[in-house]
C-alpha positions in Angstrom: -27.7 -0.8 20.1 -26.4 -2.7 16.7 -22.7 -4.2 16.4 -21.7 -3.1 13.4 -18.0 -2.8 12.8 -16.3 0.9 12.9 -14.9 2.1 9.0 -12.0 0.4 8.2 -10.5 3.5 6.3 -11.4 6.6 8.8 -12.4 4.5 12.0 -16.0 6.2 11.8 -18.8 4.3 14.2 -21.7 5.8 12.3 -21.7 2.4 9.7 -25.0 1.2 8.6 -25.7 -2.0 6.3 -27.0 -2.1 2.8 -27.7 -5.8 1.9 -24.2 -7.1 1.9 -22.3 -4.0 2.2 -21.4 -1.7 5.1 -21.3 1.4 4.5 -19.1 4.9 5.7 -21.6 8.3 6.0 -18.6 10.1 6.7 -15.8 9.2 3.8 -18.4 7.0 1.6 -15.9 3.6 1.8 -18.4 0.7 1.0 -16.9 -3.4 2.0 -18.7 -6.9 2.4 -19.7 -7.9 5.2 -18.5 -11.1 4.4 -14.9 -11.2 5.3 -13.4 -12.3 1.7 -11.5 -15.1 1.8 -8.5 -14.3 -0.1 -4.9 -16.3 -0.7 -1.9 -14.1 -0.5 -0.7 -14.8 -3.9 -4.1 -13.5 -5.0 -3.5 -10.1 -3.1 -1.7 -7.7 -5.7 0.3 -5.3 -4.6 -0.6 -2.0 -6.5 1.5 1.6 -7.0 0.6 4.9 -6.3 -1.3 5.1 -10.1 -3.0 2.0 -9.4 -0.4 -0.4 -11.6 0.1 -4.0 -10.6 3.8 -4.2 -9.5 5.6 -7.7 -9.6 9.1 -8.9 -8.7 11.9 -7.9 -11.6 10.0 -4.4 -12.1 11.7 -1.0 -12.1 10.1 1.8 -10.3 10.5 5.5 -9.3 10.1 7.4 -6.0 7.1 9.9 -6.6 8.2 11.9 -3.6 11.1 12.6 -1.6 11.4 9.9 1.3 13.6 10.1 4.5 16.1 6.8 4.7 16.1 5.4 8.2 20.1 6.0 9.3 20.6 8.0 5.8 22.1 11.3 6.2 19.9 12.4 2.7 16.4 11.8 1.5 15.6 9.5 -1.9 14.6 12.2 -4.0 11.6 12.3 -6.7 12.4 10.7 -9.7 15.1 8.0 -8.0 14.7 4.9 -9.7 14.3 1.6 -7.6 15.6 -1.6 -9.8 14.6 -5.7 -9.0 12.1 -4.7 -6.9 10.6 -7.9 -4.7 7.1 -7.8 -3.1 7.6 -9.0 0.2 5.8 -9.7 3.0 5.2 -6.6 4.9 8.1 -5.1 7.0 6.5 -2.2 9.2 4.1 -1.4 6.2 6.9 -1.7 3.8 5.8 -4.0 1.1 8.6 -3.5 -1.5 12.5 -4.2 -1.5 14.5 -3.2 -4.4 18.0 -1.8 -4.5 18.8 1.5 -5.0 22.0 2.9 -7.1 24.7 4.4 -4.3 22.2 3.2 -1.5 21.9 -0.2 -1.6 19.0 -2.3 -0.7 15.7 -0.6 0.8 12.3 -1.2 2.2 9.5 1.0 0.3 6.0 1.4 0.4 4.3 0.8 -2.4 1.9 4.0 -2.1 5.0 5.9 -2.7 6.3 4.9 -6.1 5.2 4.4 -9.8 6.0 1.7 -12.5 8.0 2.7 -15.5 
């Protein structure tokens, strides 16, 4: 048997090496096989379109998110002000502060830069 390491994206064992890269049969993800040694400034922190988000930006909710202990959901289209990149809180990488909310933990999958 071979040790290759399972798909980091769907978990899939079937991986198989191509020169430098593993590869995914199953969902196609290709990585290095040299783990990259990367700073954590260097890391960007990208929206749901792909943009690079930085601290100061404005952004908007591209779908309707429950708040933890809100009695209503941020709706599409809220806008998100000051947003901060943070380190990540449960998989939240964004705070910003929110008009008649206050200050919230987001995901960054789940908004777009304006």
């Amino acid at each position: 048997m071979h040790n290759l390491p399972n798909c980091p994206e769907c978990n899939s064992e079937y991986t198989y090496e191509d020169g430098l890269l593993y590869i995914c049969p199953e969902c196609g993800n290709e990585w290095t096989a040299e783990p990259e040694e990367e700073s954590k400034e260097s890391k960007l922190t990208r929206d749901a379109n792909g943009n690079v988000l930085t601290d100061g930006d404005t952004i908007t909710i591209v779908k309707d998110l429950k708040v933890k202990g809100g009695s209503s959901p941020l709706k599409m289209g809220t806008k998100v002000k000051n947003i901060r990149i943070v380190e990540e809180v449960d998989g939240h990488d964004l705070e910003g502060k929110v008009d008649g909310v206050g200050v919230l933990y987001i995901k960054s999958k789940f908004v777009k830069k304006l």
